[in-house]
N, C-alpha and C positions, 0 to 999 in steps of 0.2 A: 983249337980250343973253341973257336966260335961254332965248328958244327960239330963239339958235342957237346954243348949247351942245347944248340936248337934240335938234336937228335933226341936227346933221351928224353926228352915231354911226349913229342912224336910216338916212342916206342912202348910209354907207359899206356898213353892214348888210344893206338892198336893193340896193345893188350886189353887193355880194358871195354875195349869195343867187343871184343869177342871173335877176331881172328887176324892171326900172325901167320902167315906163308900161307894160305889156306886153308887151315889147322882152325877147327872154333875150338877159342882157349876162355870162353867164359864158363863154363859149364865144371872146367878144371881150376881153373881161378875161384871160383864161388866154391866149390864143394873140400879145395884143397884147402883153400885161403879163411874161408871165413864158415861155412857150415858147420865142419868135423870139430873146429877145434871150439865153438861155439855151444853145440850138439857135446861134446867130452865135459865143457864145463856145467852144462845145466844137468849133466848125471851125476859128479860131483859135488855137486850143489844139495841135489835130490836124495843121495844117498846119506850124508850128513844132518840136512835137515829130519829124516825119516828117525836119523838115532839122537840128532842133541834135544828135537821139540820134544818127546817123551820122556828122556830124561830130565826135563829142566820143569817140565809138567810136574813130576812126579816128585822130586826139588822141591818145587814151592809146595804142594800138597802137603809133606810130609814138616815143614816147616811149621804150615801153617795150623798144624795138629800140636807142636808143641806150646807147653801151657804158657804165657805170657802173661805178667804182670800188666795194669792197667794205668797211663798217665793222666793227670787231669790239673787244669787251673785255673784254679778258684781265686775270687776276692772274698778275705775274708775285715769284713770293715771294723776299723776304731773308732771308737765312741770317746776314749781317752785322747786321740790324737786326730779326732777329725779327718782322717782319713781310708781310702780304701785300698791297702794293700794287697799285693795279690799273691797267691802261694802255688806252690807245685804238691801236690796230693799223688804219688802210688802205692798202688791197691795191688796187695800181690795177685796170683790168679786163683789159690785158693780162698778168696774174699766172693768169689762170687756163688762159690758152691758152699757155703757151709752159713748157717746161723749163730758161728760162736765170735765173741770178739776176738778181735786181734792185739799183741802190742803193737806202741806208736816209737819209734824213731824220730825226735825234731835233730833236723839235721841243719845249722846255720852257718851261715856264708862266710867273707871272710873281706875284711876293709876293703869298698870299693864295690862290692858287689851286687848284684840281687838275688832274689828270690830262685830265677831261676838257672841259677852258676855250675849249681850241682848237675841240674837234668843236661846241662847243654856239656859237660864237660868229663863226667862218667854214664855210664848205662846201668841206670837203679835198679831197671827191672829183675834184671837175676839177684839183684840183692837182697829184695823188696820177699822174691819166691822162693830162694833157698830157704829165710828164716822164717817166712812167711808173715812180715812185719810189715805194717803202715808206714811208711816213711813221707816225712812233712817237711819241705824246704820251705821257710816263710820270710817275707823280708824284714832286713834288719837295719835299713838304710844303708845310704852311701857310704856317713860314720856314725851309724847310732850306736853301734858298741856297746849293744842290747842293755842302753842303762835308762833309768828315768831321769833326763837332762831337768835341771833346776831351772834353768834358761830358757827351754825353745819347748813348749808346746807341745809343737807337733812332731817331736821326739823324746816317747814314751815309751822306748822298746821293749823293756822289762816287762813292764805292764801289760802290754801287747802281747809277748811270746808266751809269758809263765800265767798271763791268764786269759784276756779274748782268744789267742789262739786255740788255746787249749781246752778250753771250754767249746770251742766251735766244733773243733773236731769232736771231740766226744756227742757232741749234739747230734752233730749230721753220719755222722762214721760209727760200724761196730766196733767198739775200742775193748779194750782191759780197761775200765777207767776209775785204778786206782794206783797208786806207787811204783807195785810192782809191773804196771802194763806201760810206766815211760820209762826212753830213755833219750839222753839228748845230748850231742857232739857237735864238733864244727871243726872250720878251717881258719888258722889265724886271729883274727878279730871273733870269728864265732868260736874257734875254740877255747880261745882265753876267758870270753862267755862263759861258755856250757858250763866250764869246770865252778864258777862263779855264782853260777845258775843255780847248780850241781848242789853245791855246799848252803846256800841261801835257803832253797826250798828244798828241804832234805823229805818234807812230804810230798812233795808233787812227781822226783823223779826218783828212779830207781838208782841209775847210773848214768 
């Protein structure tokens, strides 16, 4: 046991010196052991990259040719609640080539939320380009339950959504900006809104 222990270091040792019986075994060591099959994989390699980098070129190219809606978020500030809330704004992609307004979508959250619940939680964009509609996620507080609290100030939501919001955006945005160019849903706390909304300002939205 003890000499082949101290045998086979020896014998990897003259191999790797580059000769065994008089035999030079580096040359066959190197080109068997480590060139060929080194040399096989960087052709491998070569040949792959030649067909996936073009096609993955041509991938994002063709991607990046299709039309996308645009996201953006704005503070739009209360004067009724002294503060500055911030809103999620998409612009479909035909918003940027054309000079007619659009309708407007408010789209609001739902107890607990914010502003921007929707954008982090669906992908508006194809929404926003199919119908080619403005969609407005604004916030509605933690729990303001888009009402004008008798109580707290600076929970005015009603006031906020059904008019600074809505005035803002028709300010700064090509809108429809009459009945028939809103419309406005939600999730939970904002749906039970909307519908509320909905029935309350029977001039401002459509549905």
């Amino acid at each position: 046991m003890e000499f082949a222990q101290s045998r086979l270091p020896q014998e990897k040792l003259v191999y790797q010196s580059g000769k065994r019986d008089g035999v030079n075994t580096s040359n066959v060591q190197n080109n068997a052991i480590n060139k060929k099959p080194i040399t096989y994989r960087k052709s491998i390699l070569m040949s792959l990259n030649k067909r996936i980098i073009p096609g993955f070129a041509a991938l994002l190219l063709f991607f990046s040719a299709l039309p996308a809606a645009s996201l953006d978020t704005v503070v739009i500030k209360s004067k009724s609640m002294q503060k500055k809330p911030k809103a999620v704004i998409v612009l479909p992609d035909a918003y940027q080539n054309s000079k007619s307004g659009f309708p407007v979508l408010y789209l609001l959250h739902g107890w607990s939320g914010a502003y921007d619940d929707w954008a982090n939680k669906m992908d508006l964009g194809p929404l926003s380009d199919r119908h080619s509609i403005i969609i407005v996620c604004p916030d509605g507080g933690y729990a303001g339950w888009y009402i004008d609290s008798p109580l707290k100030k600076d929970s005015q939501y009603e006031t906020y959504i059904s008019g600074e919001v809505v005035r803002y955006i028709d300010k700064h945005y090509r809108t429809i900006a009459d009945t028939e160019g809103r419309f406005i849903c939600g999730l939970s706390m904002g749906g039970h809104r909307a519908i509320s909304l909905l029935a309350k300002h029977t001039y401002l939205y459509a549905a």
